[in-house]
C-alpha positions as a printed NumPy array, in Angstrom:
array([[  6.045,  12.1  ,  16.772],
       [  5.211,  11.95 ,  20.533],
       [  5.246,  15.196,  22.937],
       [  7.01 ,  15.395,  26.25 ],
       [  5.627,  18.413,  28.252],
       [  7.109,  18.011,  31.796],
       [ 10.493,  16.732,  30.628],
       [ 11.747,  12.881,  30.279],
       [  9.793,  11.881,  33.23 ],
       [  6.967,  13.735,  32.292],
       [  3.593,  12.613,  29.872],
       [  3.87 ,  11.488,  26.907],
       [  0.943,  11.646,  24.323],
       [  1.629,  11.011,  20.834],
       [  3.259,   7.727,  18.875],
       [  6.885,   6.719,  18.608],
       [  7.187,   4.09 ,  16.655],
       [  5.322,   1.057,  18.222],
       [  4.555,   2.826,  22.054],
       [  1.67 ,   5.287,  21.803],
       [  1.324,   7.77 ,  24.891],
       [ -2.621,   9.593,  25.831],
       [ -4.497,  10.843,  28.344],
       [ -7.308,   8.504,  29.583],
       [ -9.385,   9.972,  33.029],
       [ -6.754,  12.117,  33.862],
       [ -4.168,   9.871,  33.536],
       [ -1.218,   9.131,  31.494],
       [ -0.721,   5.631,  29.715],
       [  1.883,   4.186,  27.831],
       [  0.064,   0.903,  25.078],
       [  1.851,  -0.433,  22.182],
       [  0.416,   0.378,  18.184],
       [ -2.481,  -1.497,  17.723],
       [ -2.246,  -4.035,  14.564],
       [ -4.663,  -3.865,  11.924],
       [ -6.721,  -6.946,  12.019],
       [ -7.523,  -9.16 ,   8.422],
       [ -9.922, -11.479,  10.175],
       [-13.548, -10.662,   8.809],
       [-15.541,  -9.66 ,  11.897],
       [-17.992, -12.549,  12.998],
       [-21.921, -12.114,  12.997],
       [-21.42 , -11.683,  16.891],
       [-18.762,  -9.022,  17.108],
       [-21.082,  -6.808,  13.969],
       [-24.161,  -7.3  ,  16.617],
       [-21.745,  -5.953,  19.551],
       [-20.183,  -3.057,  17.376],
       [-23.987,  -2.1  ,  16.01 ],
       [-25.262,  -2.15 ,  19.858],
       [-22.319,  -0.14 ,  21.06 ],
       [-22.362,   2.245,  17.921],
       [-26.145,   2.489,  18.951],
       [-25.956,   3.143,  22.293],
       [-23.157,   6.139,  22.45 ],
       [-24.696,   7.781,  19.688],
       [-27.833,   7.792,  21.706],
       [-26.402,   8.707,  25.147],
       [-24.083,  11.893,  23.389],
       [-27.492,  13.873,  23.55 ],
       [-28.123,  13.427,  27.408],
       [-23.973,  13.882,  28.006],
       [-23.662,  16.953,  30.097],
       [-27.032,  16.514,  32.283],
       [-26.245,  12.492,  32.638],
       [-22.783,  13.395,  34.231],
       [-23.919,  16.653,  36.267],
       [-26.926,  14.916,  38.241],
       [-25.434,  11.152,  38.109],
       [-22.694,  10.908,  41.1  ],
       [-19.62 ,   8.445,  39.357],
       [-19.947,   5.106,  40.88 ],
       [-17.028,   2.422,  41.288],
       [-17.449,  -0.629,  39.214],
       [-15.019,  -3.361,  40.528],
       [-11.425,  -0.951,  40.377],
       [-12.715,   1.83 ,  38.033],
       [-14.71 ,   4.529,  38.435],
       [-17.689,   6.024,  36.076],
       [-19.106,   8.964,  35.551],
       [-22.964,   9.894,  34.613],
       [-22.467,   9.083,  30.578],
       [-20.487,   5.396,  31.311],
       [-22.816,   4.632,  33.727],
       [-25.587,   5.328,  31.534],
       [-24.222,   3.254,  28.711],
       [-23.496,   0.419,  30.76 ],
       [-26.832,   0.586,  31.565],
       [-28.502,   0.505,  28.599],
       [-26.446,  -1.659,  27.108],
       [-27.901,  -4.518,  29.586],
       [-31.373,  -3.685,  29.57 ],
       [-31.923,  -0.85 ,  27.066],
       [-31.55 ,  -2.899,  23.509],
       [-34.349,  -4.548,  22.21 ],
       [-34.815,  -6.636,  18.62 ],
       [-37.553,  -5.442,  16.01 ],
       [-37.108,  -6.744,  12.814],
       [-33.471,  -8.181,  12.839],
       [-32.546,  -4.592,  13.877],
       [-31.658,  -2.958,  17.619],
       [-33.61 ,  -0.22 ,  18.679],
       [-33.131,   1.854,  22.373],
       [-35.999,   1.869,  24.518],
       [-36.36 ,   5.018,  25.649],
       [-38.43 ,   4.206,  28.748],
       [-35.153,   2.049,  30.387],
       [-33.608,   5.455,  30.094],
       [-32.466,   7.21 ,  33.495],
       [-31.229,  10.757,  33.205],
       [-30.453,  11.243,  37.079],
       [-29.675,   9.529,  40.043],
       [-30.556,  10.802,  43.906],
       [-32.218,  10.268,  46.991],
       [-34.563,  12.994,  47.233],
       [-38.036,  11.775,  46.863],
       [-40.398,  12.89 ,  43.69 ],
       [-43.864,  13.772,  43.874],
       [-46.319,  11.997,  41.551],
       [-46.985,  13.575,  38.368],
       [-50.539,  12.901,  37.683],
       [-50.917,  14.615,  34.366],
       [-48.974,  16.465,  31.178],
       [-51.011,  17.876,  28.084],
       [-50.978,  20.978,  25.916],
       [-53.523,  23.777,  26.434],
       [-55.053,  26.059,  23.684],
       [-51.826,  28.581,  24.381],
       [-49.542,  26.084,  22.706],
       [-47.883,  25.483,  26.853],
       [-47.417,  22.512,  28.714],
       [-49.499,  22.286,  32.067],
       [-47.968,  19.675,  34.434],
       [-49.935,  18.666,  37.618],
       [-48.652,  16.449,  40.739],
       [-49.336,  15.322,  44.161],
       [-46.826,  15.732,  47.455],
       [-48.193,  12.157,  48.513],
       [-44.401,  10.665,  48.948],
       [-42.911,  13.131,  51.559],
       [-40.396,  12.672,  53.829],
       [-38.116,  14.597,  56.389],
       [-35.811,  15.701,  52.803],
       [-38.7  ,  17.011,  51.222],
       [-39.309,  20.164,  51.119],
       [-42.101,  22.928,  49.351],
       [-39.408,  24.844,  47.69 ],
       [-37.861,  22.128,  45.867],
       [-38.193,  22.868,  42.519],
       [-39.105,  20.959,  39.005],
       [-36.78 ,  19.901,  36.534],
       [-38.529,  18.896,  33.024],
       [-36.23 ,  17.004,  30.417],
       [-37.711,  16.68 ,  26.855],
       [-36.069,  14.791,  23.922],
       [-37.498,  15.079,  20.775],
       [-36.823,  12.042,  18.283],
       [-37.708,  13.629,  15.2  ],
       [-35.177,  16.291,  15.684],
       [-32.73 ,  14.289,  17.977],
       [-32.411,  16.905,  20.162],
       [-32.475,  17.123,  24.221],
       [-33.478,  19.998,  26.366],
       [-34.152,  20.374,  30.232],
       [-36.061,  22.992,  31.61 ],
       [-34.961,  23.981,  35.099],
       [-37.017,  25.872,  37.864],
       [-40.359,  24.755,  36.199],
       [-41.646,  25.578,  39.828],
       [-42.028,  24.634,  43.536],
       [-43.211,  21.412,  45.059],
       [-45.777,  23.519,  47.004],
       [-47.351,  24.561,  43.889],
       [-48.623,  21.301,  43.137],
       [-49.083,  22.792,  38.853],
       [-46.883,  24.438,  36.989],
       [-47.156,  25.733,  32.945],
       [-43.88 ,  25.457,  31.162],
       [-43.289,  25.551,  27.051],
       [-40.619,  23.972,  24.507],
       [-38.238,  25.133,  22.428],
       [-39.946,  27.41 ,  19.339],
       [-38.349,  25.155,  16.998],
       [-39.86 ,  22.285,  18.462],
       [-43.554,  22.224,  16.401],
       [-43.483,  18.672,  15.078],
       [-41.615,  15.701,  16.398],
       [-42.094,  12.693,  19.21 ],
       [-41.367,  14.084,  22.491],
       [-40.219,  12.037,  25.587],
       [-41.039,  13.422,  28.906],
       [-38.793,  12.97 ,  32.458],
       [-39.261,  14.843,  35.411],
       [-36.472,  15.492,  38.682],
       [-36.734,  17.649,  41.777],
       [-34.333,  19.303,  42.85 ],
       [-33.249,  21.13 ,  46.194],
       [-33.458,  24.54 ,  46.387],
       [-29.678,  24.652,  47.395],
       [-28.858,  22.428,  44.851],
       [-27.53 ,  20.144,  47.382],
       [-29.487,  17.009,  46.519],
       [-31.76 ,  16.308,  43.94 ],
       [-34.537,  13.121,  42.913],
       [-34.118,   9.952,  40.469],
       [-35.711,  10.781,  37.185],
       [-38.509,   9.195,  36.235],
       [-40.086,   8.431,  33.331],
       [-43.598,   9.601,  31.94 ],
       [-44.83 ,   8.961,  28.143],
       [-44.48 ,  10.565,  24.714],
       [-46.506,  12.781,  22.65 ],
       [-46.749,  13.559,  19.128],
       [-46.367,  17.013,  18.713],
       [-48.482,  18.624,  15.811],
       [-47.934,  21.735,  13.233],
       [-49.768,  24.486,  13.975],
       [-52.095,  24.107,  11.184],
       [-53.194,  20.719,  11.293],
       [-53.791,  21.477,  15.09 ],
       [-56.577,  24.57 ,  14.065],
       [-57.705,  21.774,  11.014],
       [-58.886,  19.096,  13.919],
       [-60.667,  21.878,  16.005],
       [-62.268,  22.748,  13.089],
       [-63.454,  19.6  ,  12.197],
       [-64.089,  19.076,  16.216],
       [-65.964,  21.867,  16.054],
       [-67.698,  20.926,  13.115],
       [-68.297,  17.594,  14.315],
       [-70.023,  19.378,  17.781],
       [-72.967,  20.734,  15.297],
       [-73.303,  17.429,  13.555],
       [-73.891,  15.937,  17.231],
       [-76.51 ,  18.32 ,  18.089],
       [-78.479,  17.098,  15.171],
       [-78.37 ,  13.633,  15.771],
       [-78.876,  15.267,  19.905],
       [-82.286,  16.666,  18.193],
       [-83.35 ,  13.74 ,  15.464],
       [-82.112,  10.494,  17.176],
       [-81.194,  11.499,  21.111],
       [-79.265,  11.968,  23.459],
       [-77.553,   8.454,  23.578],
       [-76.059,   8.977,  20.019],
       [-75.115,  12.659,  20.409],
       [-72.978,  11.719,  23.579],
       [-71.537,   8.684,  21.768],
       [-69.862,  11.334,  19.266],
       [-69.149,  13.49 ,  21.712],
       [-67.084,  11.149,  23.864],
       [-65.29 ,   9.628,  20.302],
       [-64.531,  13.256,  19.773],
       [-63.122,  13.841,  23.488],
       [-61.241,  10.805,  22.715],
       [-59.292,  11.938,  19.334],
       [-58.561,  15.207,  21.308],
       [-56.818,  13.333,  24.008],
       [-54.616,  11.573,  21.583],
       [-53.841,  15.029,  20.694],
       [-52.548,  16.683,  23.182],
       [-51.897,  14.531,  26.108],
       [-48.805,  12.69 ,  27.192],
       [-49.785,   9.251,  27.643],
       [-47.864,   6.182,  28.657],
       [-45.912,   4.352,  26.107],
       [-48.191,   1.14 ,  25.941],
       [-51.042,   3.414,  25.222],
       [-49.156,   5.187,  22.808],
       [-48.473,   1.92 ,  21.329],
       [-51.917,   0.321,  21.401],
       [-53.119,   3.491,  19.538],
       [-50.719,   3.373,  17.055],
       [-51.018,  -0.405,  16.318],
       [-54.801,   0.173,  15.966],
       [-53.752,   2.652,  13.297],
       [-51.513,   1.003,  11.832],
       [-53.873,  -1.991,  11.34 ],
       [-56.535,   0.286,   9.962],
       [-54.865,   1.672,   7.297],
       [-53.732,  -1.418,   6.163],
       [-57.336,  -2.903,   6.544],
       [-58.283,   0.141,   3.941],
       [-55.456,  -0.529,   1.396],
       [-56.445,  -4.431,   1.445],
       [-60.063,  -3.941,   2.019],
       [-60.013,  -7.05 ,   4.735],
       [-61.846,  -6.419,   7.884],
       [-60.372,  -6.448,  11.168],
       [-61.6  ,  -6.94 ,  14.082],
       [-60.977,  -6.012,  17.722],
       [-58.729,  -9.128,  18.716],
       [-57.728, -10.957,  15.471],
       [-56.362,  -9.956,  12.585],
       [-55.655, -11.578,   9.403],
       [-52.415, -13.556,   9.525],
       [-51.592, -12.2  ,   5.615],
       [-51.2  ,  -8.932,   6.817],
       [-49.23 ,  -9.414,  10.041],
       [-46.359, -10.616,   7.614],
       [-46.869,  -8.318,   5.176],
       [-47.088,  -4.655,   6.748],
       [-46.984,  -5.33 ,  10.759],
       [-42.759,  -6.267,  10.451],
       [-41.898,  -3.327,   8.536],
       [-43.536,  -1.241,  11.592],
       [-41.669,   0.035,  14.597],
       [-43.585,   0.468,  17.559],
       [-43.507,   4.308,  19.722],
       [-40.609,   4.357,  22.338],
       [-38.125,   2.602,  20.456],
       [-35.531,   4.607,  18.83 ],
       [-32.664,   3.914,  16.409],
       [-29.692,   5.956,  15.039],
       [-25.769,   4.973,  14.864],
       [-22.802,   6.466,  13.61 ],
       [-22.168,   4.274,  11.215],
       [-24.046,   1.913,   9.148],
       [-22.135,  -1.699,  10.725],
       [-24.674,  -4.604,   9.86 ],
       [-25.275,  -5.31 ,   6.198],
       [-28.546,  -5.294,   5.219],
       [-31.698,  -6.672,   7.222],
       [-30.653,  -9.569,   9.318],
       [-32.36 , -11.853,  11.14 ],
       [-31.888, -12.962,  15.149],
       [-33.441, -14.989,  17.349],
       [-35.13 , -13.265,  20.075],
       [-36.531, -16.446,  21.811],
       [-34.516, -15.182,  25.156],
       [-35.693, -11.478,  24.967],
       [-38.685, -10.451,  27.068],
       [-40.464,  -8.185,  24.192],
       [-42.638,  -9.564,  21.875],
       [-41.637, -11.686,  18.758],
       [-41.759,  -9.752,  15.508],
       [-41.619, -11.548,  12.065],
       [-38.995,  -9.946,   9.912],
       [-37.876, -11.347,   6.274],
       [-35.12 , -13.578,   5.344],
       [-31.939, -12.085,   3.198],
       [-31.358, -13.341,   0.187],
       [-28.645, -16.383,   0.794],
       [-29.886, -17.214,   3.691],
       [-29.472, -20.675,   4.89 ],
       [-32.504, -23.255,   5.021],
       [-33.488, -23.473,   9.077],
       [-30.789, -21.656,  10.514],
       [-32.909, -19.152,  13.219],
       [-30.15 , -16.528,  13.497],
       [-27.269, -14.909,  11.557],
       [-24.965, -16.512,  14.469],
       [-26.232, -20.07 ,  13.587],
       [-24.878, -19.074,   9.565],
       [-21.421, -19.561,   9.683],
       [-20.044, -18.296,   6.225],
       [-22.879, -15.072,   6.547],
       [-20.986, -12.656,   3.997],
       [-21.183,  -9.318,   6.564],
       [-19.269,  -5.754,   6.275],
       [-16.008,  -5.671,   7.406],
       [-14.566,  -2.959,   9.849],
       [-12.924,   0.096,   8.693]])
């Protein structure tokens, strides 16, 4: 049953029969009942629906900032707003391939779009008060710049999926500012953008884009300045027995650890670190030494494919592909990573597109 509000002539929204009536950008539109399809979906169209699936459920969080700081744009004869543009977007240049799987790289994401001009932000960490200092330059200046524009912080936390932007952080002028995250925030990866914004309101910067951190529980935080602190005695023995060469040695591996701690740090960093972890503890479970630029081939294939990489993010509505599958990525930019083959899996085919009788999920 379909409802006319403004009379015959009026809207309709609802079905009759074949001819369904809604409301799509504030406009009314007539389409006839879609047909329920009995094809089986091809190994393309599941990769499409996954990426799509992936992609909306990722830019729902960033919804109301995306479309209140990104102006809509016309695309050929339609126009976006803030949350189409963004998925357009990423769904270009923000997908990339680990292990037969799509992940969102968070870096490609842009959470604004202006032309006033940001300052620099040289530095992000967390001090001993559990806040955030943030430090910049006013190097890029121009006549729209001005001291009381004001900083706009926008966190997203991956382990809790959940986005936040702090507003007013403070003034360009300032050239610090201290600012601190939700209480329910004490464990998680965090993503970090920055914006300025006029202090009308009536223009504002293009975000941009400045690391992750691993945020820490309380506890385990006091546990490594404990051991920091026990490790700073140990050093002034070996300062007294052995010298000064070996006491600063610990002290510097120490200052180290503590910046992996508590600063935000570009994602290739982040990733280096993590790899070298990664590769460590697998060194200790297989007792097979690894060095600083080779590593045993055996254990590449066997633990580096099931690992996912910091900055890369993946959650969907729905569960589309079946299982792990495998694609080629020989055209993608990122690195190669080995993943394992599904059981039925056709001798030399490269890709589940090259399989043409793949046995995949079909659509609900």
């Amino acid at each position: 049953m379909a409802e006319i509000k403004q009379g015959i002539l009026g809207a309709t929204r609802g079905k009759i029969g074949p001819v369904v009536g809604y409301i799509w950008r504030g406009k009314n539109w007539l389409r006839s009942k879609p047909s329920k399809s009995r094809k089986k979906a091809t190994a393309k169209q599941l990769l499409q629906w996954d990426k799509m699936s992936l992609v909306s459920t990722y830019a729902s969080k960033f919804r109301d900032f995306v479309n209140a700081h990104c102006p809509t744009a016309k695309v050929g004869e339609k126009w976006l707003i803030g949350k189409e543009q963004m998925i357009s977007r990423m769904m270009k240049q923000g997908i990339t391939m680990i292990n037969g799987l799509q992940h969102i790289a968070v870096e490609q994401t842009i959470l604004s779009i202006g032309n006033l001009a940001p300052a620099v932000i040289r530095k992000i960490n967390i001090m001993k008060t559990g806040k955030f200092k943030v430090q910049w330059d006013n190097s890029l200046v121009n006549a729209m710049t001005l001291d009381t524009d004001s900083l706009t912080m926008m966190l997203y936390n991956e382990t809790l999926d959940k986005f936040v932007a702090i507003h007013n952080v403070e003034n360009r002028v300032d050239k610090y500012a201290h600012f601190s995250v939700p209480t329910e925030w004490k464990s998680g990866k965090v993503y970090f953008w920055s914006m300025w914004k006029a202090a009308d309101g009536s223009m504002h910067s293009t975000s941009c884009f400045h690391g992750m951190i691993e945020l820490i529980e309380e506890q385990e935080i006091r546990k490594e300045e404990q051991e920091s602190g026990n490790g700073k005695q140990v050093a002034g023995k070996h300062k007294t027995e052995n010298g000064k060469e070996v006491a600063g040695n610990v002290n510097q591996e120490m200052g180290n650890t503590k910046q992996e701690i508590t600063e935000v740090m570009p994602l290739e960093q982040v990733q280096r670190i993590a790899l070298k972890q990664c590769l460590e503890e697998v060194a200790s479970t297989t007792n097979v030494e690894i060095g600083n630029e080779s590593v045993e081939p055996a254990i590449k294939e066997k633990e580096l494919k099931k690992w996912t990489p910091p900055g890369y993010t993946r959650r969907v509505k729905k569960r589309i592909l079946k299982g792990n599958v495998e694609v080629d990525n020989s055209t993608d930019n990122s690195k190669k990573q080995s993943s394992s083959k599904p059981s039925g899996m056709i001798e030399g085919a490269r890709s589940i597109l090259d399989v043409p009788d793949i046995r995949v999920e079909q659509q609900e």
